[in-house]
N, C-alpha and C positions, 0 to 999 in steps of 0.2 A: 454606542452601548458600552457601558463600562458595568462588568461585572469580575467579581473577589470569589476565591474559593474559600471558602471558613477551613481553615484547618491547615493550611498552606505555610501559617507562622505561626506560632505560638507569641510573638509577640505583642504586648499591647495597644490600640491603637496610636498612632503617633501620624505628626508630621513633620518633615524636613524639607529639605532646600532638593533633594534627588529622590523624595516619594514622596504621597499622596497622602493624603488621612484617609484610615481604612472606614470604608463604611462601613458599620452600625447596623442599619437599617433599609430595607427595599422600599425603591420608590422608581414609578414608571408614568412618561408621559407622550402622548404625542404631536408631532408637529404637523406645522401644515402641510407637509405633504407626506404624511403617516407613518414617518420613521419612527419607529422607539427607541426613546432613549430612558436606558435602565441602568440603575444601579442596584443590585441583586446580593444578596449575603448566601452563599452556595456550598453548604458543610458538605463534607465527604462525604458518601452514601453508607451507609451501613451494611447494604444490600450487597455490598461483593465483598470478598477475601478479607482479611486482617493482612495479608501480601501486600494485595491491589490498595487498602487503602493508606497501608506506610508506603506503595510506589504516588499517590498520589499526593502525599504531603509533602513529596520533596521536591525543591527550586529547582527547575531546570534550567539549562547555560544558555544565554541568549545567543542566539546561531547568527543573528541577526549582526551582530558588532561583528562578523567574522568576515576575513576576505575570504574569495571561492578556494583557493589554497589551503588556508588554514579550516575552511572546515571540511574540507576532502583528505585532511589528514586524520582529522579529529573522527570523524564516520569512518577511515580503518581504522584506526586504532580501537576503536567502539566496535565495528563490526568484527573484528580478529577475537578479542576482549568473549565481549556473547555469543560468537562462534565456538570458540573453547568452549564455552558453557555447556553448551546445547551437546557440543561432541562427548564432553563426561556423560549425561543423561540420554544421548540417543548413538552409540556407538556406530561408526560410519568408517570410510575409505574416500578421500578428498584428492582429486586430482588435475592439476591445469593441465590444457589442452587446447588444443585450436582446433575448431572445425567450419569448412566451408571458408578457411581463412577469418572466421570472428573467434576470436579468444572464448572459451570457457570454463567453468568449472563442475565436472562431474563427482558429484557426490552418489556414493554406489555403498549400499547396507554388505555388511560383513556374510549376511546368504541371503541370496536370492531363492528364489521357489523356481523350480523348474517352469511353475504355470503364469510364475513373473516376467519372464525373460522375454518376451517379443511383447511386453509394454513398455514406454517410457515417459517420465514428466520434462517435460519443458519449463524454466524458472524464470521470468522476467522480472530481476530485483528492483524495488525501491531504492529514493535515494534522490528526488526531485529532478530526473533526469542528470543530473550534473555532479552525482555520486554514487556510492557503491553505500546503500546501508543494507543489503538484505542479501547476500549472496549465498551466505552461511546460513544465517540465522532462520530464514525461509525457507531452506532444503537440507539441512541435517536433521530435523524431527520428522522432515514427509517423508525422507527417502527412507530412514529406518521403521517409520511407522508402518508404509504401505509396501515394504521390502522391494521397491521400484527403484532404478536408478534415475537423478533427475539432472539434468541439466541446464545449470544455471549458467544463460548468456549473458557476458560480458560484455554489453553493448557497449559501443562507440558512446560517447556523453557530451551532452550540452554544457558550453556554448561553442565548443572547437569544432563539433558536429552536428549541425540544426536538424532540424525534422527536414525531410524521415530516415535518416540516417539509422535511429532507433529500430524503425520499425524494418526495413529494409534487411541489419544482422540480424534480428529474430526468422524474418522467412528465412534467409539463408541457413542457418543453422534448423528450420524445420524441414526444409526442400532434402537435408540432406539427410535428416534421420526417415524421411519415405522413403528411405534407399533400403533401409532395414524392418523399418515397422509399418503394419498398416495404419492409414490415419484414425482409425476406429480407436487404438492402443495409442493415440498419444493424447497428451493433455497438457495445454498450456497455463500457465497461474501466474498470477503474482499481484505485489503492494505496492498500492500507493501507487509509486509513477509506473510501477510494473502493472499495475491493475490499469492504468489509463490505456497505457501499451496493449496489454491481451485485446480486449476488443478491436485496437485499431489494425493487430494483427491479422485478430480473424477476417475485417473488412477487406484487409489490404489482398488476402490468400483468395476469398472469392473474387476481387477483381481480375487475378491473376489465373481464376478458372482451378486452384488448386481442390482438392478434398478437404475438410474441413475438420480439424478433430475431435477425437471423441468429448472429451468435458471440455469446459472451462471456468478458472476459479477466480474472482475479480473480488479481490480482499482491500475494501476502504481505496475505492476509485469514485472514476467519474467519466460521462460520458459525453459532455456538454462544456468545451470547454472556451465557447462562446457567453457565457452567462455565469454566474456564482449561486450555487443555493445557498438555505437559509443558516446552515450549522457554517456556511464560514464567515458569515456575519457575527458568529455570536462564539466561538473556538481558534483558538489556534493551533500550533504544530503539538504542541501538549496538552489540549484541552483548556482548562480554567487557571492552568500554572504557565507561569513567564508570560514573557510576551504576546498577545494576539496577533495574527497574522504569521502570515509564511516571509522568509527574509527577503523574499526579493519581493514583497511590495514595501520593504524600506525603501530610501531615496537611493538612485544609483550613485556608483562613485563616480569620481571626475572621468571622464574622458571614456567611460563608457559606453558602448555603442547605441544608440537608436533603436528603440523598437521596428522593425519591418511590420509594414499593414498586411495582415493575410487574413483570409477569411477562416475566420473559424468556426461554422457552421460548412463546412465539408466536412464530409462523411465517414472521410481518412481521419480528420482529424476530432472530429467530435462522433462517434460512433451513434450517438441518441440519434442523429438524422440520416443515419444508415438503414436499409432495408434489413431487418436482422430475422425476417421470418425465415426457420432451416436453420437455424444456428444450433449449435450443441446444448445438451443441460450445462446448468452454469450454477454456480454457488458464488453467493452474493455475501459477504462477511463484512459489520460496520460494528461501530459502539456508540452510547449514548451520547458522547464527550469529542468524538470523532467531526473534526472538520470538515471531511467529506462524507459526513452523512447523509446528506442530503445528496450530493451526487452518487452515491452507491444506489438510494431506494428510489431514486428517479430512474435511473437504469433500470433498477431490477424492474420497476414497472413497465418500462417501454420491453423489457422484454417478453412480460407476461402479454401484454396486451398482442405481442406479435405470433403469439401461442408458443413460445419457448417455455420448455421446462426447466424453470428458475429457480432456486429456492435461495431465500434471504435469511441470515442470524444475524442480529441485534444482541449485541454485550452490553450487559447494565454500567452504566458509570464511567466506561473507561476511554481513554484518547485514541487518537490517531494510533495506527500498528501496534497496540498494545503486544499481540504476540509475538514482537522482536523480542521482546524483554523473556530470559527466562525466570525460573524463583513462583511466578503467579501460576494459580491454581489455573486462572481461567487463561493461561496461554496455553497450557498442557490439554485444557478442553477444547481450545479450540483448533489443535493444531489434530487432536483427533476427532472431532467436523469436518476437518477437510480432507485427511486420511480416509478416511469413510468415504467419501462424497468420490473420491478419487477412486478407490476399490470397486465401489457398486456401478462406476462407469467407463472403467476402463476394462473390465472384466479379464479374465483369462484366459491361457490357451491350453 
């Protein structure tokens, strides 16, 4: 499937020896075994921000040519970069720490409410497992939003630390906040790989017979990670701009290791074939343009169907974690969706 964003270049259409002639016109056909192959002409949407649509006209950097080094410097640099941001617009207290012996970082609002204070968020950042893009940028607008201090675990990261190495620091650092809070008053969240994480969290804490806590917010995940839906057929890590696909379905580099066979339809590891009736309310957060949209609204269906109180938002037009990015209207909106959703279920004391 080859599709073009209109609005991406302003240049004419051309061809060269290192790009394509832009297409012109849509035209779709299928094969004999009912793939579409499409070629699509995809203008901006008009329907969101004058922001959102100058974030969508611009070339994103191929992560893809990067080795794991270089773009684990390039995501701090980026994530320090939009953390600053976020910390001019949502004034905070940032502080590393270790607990349970896993590194953290507690991000703590300049006052807390007396009737805040025996709640806490839990943060499981993005970042494709094997970076840090979200530590900041996903817990400086909740923690000043919802005046809760949140705690964003610095897991162990792939590929130095394979599954469940991830999931394993998250209980740790939650086993150790029941020492203070009840689990009604916590609430675990996060993107992207942090969103795959929360569920496999919550699975992993009822294996273990723990209490289960209060919300959960699973912002552009997946719960199936035996199978692909349909938006990463048709998106990449930016939507309709740069490259499609995620870097590591590039070719590996030389001398890199062998995939190990594991099943990934266990329960740990794909949450959709986990028993998920009893789970907390959970807020489901995807966008039109979103790669894992299709695994957000399949979760959030196996949740409903298991009678969990789930609620889903859907953002017009926009990629993968759009609300990393500060500047857009709709990350300010949605970053108060999830302050909300966190408020009305973690309640007070």
């Amino acid at each position: 499937m080859a599709l073009m964003s209109a609005g991406a270049s302003a240049e004419p259409p051309t061809q060269s020896a290192d790009r394509p002639a832009i297409p012109t016109s849509n035209s779709s056909y299928l094969d004999a075994q009912g793939t579409a192959h499409v070629t699509r002409v995809v203008p901006i949407p008009t329907t969101v921000s004058p922001q959102a649509r100058a974030f969508l006209a611009r070339q994103p950097p191929d992560l893809g040519s990067m080795s794991l080094a270089e773009r684990r410097k390039q995501t701090d640099i980026w994530q320090a970069a939009r953390g600053a941001r976020f910390e001019a617009m949502y004034p905070v207290r940032v502080r590393e720490r270790t607990m349970a012996g896993v590194p953290v970082r507690i991000v703590t609002p300049l006052r807390i409410p007396a009737s805040n204070r025996d709640r806490v968020l839990i943060n499981l950042h993005g970042g494709g497992f094997d970076s840090d893009s979200g530590s900041l940028t996903e817990t400086v607008p909740i923690a000043n939003l919802t005046r809760t201090e949140v705690v964003a675990v610095l897991y162990r990261l792939q590929p130095e630390h394979p599954f469940p190495a991830q999931i394993d620091d998250a209980v740790a650092v939650y086993r150790r906040l029941l020492v203070h809070y009840k689990a009604r008053h916590i609430c675990i969240y996060g993107t992207s790989a942090g969103a795959v994480l929360t569920p496999q969290v919550a699975v992993r804490l009822r294996q273990l017979g723990l209490p289960l806590p209060g919300c959960l917010g699973v912002f552009s995940g997946v719960g199936d990670l035996s199978q692909r839906g349909d938006s990463q057929a048709i998106f990449g890590l930016f939507g309709l701009s740069g490259p499609l696909g995620l870097p590591r379905d590039r070719p590996r580099t030389a001398g890199a290791a062998k995939p190990v066979t594991v099943n990934m339809k266990d329960p740990l590891r794909s949450p959709l074939y986990a028993d998920l009736h009893g789970f907390p309310p959970t807020l489901f957060v995807t966008s039109e343009r979103d790669m894992l949209l299709s695994g957000t609204t399949i979760l959030h269906l196996a949740f409903l169907r298991a009678g969990v109180d789930a609620r889903l938002v859907v953002f017009e037009g926009l990629p993968h974690a759009f609300w990393n990015h500060p500047g857009l209207p709709e990350t300010k909106e949605a970053d108060q969706i999830m302050a909300a959703f966190f408020d009305k279920h973690l309640g007070s004391q």
